[in-house]
VOPAKOL-128078 format. One record per residue (C-alpha): residue number from 1; residue in one letter; x, y, z. Coordinates in Angstrom, 1 decimal. Layout:
<node resi="NUM" resn="A" px="X" py="Y" pz="Z"/>
...
//
This chain:
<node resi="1" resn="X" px="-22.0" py="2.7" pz="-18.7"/>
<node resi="2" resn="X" px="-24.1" py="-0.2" pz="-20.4"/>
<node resi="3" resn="X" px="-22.4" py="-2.1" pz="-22.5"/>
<node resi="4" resn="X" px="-25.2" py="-2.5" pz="-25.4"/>
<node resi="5" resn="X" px="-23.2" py="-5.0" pz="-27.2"/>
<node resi="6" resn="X" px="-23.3" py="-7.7" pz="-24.7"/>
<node resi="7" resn="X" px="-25.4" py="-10.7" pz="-25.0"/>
<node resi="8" resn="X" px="-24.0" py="-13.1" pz="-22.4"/>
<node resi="9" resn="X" px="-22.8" py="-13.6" pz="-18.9"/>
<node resi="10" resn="X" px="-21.0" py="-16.5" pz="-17.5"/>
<node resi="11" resn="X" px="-19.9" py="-16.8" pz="-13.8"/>
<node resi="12" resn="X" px="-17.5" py="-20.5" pz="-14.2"/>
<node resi="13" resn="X" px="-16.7" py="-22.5" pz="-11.2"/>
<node resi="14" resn="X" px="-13.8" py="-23.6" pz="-11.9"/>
<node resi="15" resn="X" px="-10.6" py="-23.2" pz="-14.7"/>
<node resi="16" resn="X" px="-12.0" py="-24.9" pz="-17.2"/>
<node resi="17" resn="X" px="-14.7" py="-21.9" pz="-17.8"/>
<node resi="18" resn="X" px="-12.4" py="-19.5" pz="-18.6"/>
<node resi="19" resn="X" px="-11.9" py="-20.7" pz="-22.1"/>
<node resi="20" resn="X" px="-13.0" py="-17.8" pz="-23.8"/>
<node resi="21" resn="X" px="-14.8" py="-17.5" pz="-26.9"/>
<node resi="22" resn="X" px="-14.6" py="-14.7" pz="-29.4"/>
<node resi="23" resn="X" px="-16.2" py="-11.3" pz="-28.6"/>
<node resi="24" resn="X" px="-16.2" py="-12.7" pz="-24.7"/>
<node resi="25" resn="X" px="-13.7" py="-10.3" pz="-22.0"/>
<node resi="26" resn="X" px="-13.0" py="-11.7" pz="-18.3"/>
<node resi="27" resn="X" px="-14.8" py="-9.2" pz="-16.0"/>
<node resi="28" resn="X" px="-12.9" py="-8.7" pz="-12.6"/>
<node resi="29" resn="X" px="-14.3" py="-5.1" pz="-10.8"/>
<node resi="30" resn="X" px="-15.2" py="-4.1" pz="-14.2"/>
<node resi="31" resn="X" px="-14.3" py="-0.5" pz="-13.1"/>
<node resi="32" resn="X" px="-12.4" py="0.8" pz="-16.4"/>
<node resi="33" resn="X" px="-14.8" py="-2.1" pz="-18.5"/>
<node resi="34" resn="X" px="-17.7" py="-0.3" pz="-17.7"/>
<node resi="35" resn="X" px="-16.3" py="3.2" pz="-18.3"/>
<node resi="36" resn="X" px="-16.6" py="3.4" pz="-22.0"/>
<node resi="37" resn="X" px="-18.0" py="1.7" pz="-24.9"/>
<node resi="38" resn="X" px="-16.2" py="-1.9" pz="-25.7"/>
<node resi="39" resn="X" px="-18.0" py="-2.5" pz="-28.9"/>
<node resi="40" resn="X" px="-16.1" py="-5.6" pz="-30.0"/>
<node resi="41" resn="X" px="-17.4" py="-6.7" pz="-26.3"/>
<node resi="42" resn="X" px="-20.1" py="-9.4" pz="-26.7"/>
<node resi="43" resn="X" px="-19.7" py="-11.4" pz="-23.5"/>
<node resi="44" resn="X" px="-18.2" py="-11.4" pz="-19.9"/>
<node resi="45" resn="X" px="-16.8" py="-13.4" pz="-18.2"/>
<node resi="46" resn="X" px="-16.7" py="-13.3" pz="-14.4"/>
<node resi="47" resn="X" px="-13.6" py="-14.1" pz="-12.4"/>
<node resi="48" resn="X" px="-14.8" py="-13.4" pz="-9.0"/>
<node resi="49" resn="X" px="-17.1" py="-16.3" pz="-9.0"/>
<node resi="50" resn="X" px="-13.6" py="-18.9" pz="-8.6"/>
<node resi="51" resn="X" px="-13.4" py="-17.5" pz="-5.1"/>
<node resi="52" resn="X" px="-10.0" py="-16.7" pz="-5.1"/>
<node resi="53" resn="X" px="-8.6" py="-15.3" pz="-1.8"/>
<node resi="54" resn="X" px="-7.7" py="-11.6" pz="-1.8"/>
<node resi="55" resn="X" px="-4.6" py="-12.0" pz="0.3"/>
<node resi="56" resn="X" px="-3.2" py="-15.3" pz="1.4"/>
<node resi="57" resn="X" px="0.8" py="-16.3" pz="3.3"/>
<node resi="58" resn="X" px="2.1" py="-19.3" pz="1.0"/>
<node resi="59" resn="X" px="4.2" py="-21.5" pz="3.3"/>
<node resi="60" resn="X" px="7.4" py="-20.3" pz="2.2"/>
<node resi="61" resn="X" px="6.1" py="-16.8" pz="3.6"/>
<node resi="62" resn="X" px="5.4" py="-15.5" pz="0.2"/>
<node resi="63" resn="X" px="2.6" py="-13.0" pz="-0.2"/>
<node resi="64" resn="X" px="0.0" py="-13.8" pz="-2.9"/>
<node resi="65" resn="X" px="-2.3" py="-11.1" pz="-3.9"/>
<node resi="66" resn="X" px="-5.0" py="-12.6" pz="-5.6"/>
<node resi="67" resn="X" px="-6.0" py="-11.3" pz="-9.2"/>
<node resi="68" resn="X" px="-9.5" py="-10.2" pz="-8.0"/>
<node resi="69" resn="X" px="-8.4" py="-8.9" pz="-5.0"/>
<node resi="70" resn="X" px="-9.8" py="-5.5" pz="-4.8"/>
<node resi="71" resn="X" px="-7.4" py="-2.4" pz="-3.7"/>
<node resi="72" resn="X" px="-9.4" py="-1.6" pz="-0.9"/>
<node resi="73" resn="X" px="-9.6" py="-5.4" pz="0.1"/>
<node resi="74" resn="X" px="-5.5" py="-5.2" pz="0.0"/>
<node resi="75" resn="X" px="-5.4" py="-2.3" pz="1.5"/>
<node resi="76" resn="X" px="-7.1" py="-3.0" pz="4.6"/>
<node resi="77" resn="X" px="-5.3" py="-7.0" pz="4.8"/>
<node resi="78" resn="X" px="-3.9" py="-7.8" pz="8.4"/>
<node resi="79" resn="X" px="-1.2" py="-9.8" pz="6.5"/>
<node resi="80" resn="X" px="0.8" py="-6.8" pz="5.3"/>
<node resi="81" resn="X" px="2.7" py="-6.0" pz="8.2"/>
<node resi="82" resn="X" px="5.1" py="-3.0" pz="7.6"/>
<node resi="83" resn="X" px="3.9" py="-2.6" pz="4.3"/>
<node resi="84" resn="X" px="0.8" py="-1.5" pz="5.0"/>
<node resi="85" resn="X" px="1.6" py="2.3" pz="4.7"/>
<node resi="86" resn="X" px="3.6" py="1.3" pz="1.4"/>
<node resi="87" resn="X" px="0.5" py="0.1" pz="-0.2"/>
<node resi="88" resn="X" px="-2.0" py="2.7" pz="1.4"/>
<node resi="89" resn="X" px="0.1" py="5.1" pz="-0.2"/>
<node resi="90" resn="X" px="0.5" py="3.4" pz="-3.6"/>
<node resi="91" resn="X" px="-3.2" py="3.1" pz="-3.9"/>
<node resi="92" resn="X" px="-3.7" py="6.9" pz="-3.0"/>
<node resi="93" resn="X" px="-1.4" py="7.8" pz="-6.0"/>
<node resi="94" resn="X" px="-3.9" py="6.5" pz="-8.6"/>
<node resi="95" resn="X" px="-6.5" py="9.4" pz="-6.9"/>
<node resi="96" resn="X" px="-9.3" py="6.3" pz="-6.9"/>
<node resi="97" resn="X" px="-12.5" py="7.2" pz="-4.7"/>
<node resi="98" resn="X" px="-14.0" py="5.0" pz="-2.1"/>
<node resi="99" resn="X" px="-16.4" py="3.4" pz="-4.5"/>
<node resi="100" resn="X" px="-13.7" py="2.7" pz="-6.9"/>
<node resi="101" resn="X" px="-11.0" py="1.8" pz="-4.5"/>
<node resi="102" resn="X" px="-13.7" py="-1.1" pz="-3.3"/>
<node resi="103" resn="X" px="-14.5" py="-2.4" pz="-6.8"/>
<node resi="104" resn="X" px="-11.4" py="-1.8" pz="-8.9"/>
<node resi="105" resn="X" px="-9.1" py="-5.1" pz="-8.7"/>
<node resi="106" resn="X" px="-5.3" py="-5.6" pz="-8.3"/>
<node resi="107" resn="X" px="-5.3" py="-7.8" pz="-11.5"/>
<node resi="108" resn="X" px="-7.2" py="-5.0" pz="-13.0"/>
<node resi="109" resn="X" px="-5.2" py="-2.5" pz="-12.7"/>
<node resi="110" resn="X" px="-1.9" py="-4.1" pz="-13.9"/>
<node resi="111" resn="X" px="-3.3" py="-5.8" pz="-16.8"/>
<node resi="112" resn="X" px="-4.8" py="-2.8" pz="-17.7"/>
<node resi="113" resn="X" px="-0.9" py="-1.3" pz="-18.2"/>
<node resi="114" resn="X" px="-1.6" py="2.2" pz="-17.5"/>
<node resi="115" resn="X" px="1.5" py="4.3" pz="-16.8"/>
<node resi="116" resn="X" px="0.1" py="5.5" pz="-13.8"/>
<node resi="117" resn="X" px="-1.2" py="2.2" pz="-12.4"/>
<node resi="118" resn="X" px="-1.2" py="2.0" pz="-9.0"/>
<node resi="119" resn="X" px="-0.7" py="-1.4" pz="-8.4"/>
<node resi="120" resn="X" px="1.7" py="-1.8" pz="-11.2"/>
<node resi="121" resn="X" px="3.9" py="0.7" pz="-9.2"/>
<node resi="122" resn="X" px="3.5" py="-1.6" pz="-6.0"/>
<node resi="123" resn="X" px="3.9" py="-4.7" pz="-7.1"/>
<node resi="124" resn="X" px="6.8" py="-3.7" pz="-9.4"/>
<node resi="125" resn="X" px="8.4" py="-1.9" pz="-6.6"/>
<node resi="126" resn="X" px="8.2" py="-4.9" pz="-4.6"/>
<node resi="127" resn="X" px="9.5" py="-7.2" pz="-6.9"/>
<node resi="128" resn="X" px="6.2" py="-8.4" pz="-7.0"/>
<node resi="129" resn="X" px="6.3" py="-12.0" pz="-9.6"/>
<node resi="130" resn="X" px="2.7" py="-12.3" pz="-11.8"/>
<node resi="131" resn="X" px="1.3" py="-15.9" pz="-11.9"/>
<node resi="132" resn="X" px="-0.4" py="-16.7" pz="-15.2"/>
<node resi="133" resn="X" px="-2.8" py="-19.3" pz="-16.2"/>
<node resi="134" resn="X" px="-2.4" py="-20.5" pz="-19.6"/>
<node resi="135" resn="X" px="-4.8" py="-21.7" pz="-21.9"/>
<node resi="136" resn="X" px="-3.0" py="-25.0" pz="-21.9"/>
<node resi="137" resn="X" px="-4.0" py="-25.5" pz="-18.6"/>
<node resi="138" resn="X" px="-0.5" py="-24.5" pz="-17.8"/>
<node resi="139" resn="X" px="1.5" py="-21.8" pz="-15.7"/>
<node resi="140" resn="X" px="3.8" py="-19.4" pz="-16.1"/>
<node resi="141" resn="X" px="5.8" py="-16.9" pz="-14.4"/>
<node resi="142" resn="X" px="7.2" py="-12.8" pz="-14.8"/>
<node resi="143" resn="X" px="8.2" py="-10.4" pz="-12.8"/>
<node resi="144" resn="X" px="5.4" py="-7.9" pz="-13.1"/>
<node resi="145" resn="X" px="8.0" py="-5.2" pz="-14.1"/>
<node resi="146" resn="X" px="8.6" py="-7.1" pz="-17.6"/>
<node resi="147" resn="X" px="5.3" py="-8.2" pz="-17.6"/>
<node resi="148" resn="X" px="3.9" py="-4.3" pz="-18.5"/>
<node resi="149" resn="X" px="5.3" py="-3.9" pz="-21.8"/>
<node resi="150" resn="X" px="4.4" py="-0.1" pz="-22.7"/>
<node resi="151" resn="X" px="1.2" py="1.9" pz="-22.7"/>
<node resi="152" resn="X" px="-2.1" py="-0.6" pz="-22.4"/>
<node resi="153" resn="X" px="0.6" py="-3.1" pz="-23.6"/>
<node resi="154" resn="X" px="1.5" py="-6.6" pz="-21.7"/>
<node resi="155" resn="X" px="3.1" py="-9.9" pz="-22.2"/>
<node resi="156" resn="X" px="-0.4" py="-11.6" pz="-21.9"/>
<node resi="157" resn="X" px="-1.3" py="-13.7" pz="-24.8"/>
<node resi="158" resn="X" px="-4.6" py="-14.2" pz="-25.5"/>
<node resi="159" resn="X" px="-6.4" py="-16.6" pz="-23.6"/>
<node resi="160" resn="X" px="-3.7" py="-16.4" pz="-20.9"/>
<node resi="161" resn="X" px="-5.3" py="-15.0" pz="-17.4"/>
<node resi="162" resn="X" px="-3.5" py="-13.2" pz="-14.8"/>
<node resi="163" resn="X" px="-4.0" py="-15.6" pz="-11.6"/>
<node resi="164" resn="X" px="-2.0" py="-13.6" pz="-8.3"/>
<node resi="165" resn="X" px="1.3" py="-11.7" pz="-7.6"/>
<node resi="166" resn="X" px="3.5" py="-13.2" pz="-5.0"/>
<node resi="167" resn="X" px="5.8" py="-10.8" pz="-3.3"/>
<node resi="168" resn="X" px="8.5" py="-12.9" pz="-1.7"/>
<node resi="169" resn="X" px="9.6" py="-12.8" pz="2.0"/>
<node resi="170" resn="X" px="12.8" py="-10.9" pz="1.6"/>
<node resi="171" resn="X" px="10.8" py="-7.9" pz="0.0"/>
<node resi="172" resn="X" px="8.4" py="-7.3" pz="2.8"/>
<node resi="173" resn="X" px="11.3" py="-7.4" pz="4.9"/>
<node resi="174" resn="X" px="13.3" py="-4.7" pz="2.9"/>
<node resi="175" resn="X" px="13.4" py="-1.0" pz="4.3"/>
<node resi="176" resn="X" px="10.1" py="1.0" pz="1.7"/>
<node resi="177" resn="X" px="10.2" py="4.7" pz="0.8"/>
<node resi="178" resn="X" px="7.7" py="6.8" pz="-1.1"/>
<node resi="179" resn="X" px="8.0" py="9.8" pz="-3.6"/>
<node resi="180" resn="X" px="5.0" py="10.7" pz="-5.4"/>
<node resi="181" resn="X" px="4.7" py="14.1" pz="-8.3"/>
<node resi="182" resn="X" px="1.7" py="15.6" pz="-10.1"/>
<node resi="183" resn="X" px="0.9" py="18.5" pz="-12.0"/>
<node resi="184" resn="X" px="-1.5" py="19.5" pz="-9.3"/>
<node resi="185" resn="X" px="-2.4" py="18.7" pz="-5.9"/>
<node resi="186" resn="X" px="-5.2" py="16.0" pz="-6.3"/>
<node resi="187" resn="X" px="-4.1" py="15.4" pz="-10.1"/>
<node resi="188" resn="X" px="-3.0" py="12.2" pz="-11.6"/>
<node resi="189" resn="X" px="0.3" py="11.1" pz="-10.5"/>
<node resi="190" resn="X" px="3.1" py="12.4" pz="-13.5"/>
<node resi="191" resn="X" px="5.6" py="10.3" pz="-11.4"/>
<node resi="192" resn="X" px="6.3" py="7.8" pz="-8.9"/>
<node resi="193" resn="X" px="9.3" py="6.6" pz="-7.4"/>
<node resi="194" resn="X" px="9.2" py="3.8" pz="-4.8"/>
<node resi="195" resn="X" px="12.5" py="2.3" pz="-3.1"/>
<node resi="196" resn="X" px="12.7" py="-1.3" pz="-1.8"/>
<node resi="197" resn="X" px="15.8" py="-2.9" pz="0.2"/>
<node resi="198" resn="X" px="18.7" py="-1.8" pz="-2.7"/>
<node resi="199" resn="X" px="16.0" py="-1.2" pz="-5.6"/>
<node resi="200" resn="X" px="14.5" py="2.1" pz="-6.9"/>
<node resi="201" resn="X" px="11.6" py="1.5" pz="-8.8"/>
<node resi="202" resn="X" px="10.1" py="4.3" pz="-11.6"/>
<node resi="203" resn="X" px="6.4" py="4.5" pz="-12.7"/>
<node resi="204" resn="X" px="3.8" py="7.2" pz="-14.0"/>
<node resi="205" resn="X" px="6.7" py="9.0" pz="-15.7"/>
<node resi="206" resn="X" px="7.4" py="6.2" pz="-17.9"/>
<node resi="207" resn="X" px="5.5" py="4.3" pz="-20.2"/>
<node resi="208" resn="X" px="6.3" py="1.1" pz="-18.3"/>
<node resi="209" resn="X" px="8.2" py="0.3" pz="-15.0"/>
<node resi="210" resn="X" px="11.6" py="0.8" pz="-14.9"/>
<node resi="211" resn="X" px="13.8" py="-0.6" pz="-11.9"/>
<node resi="212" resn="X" px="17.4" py="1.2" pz="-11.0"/>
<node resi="213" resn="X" px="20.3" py="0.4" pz="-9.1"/>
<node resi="214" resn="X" px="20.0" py="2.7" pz="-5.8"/>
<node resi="215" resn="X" px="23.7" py="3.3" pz="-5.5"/>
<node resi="216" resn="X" px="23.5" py="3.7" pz="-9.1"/>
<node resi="217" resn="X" px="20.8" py="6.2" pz="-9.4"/>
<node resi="218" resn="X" px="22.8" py="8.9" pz="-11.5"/>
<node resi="219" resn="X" px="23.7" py="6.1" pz="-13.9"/>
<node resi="220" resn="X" px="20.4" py="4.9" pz="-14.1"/>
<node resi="221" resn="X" px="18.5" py="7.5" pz="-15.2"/>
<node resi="222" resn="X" px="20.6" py="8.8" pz="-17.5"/>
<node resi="223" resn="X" px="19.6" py="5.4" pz="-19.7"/>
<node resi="224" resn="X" px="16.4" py="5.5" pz="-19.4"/>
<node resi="225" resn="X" px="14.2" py="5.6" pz="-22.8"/>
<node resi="226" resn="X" px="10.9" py="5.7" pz="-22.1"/>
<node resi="227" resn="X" px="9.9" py="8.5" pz="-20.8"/>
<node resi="228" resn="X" px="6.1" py="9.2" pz="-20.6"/>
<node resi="229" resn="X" px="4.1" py="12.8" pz="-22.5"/>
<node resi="230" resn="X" px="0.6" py="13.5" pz="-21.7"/>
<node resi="231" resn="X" px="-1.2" py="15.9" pz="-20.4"/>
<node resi="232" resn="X" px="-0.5" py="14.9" pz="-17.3"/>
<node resi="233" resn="X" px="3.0" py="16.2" pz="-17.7"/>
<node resi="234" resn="X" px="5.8" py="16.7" pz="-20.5"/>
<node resi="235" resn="X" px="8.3" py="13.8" pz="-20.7"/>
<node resi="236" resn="X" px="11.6" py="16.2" pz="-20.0"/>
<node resi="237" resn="X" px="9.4" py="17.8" pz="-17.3"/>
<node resi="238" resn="X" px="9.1" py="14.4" pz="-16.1"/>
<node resi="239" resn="X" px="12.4" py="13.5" pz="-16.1"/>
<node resi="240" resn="X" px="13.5" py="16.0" pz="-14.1"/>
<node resi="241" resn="X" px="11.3" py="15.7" pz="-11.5"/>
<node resi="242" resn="X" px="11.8" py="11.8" pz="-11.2"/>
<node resi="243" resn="X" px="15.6" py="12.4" pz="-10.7"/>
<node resi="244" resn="X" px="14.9" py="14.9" pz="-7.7"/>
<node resi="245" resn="X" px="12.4" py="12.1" pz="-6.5"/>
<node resi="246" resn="X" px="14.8" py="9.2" pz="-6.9"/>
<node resi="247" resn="X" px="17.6" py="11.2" pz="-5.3"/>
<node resi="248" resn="X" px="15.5" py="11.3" pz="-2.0"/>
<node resi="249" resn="X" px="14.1" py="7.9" pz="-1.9"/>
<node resi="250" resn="X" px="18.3" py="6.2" pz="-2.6"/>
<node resi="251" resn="X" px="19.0" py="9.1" pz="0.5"/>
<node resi="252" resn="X" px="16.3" py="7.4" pz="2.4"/>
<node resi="253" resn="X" px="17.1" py="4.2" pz="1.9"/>
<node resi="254" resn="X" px="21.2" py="4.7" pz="2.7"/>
<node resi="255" resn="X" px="19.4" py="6.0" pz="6.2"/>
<node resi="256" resn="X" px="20.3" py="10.3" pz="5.2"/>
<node resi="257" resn="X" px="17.7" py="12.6" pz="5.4"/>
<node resi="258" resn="X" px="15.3" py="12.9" pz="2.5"/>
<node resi="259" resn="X" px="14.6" py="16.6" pz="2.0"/>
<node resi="260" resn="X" px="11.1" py="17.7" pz="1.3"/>
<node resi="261" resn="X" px="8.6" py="14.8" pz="0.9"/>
<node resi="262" resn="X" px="6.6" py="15.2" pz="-2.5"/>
<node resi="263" resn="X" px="3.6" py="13.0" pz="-2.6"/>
//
């Protein structure tokens, strides 16, 4: 979609561009940007032109995952390891085609704070830390599951910009497993459950990501509050269908069988 309102485009070389100015937005694949009208939009802002790397090792053997990484950039890194099928199948939840999958960006997609997000679920799952630049020339630090508040809602204050998510060691080392629900077969996911080492890990159902105790599953979902309703599916519809999902992945993860595999 053009984006009539928009008078300017700046591609900065280095932090100090990124100061925005009012009506300006920071433009990463521009893949939901682009998908309606942003009226109050009268400026972007490029990020890709910093030159981030899409996925680097720290020293330390953290993961980073750059902001403008692109999902199908991640998806296709040679640094994953044995989460590669983990993340191949995270990004196949959000139903994304080819062209979106190579535009849409990691930083994207969890600043965007969709229930649904499929790199919210990942890097939530996998305890997945969100670096943030802030407009002090500063930097601070969340675990991306507090950093999605609610429903298109973050911690992100204006003028801070989401920089990377580093996944530490211990977490790609962890045993993964994978539960996925929709209303239909190719529909939006209505839930997602994703287990990590001792962690289960609730997202699509909710309205933001919600991390349980595996050998505390029972007690763990009977205190969750957020349950998500849209017409993707009801919220007590929802609810029940994460607990059967949860119940598998904890199985899984204590090394039982799983039971039927919903993806």
């Amino acid at each position: 979609m053009d984006l009539h309102t928009v008078t300017s485009f700046r591609r900065p070389a280095d932090r100090d561009g990124l100061r925005l100015v009012p009506g300006e937005a920071l433009l990463g694949g521009g893949t939901w940007l682009f998908s309606e009208p942003q009226p109050a939009t009268t400026g972007l802002v490029d990020l890709t032109t910093l030159g981030w790397p899409a996925v680097e090792l720290l020293e330390d053997g953290t993961l980073r995952v750059g902001a403008t990484c692109t999902v199908a950039e991640l998806v296709s890194s040679p640094l994953l390891g044995p989460l590669a099928p983990l993340v191949r199948s995270a990004a196949d939840a959000f139903l994304m085609s080819f062209k979106i999958q190579h535009a849409a960006t990691v930083g994207g997609n969890i600043a965007l704070a969709l229930p649904a997000g499929a790199m919210i679920s990942l890097t939530a799952a996998l305890g997945g830390t969100a670096v943030v630049w802030t407009p002090d020339g500063g930097e601070r630090r969340e675990p991306v599951a507090e950093l999605v508040r609610g429903v298109r809602a973050t911690s992100l204050a204006p003028g801070e910009v989401l920089r990377a998510v580093d996944v530490p060691l211990v977490e790609r080392q962890a045993p993964t497993a994978f539960r996925r629900a929709a209303l239909t077969p190719h529909g939006r996911s209505s839930a997602v459950v994703i287990g990590v080492g001792d962690r289960i890990t609730v997202t699509a159902a909710t309205t933001r990501p919600v991390v349980l105790a595996a050998d505390r599953i029972e007690e763990g979902l009977a205190a969750v509050d957020c349950w998500y309703d849209d017409p993707h599916g009801a919220s007590d519809w929802r609810a029940d269908v994460t607990a059967v999902l949860a119940r598998q992945v904890a199985r899984e993860l204590a090394g039982a069988p799983a039971g039927e595999v919903h993806r």
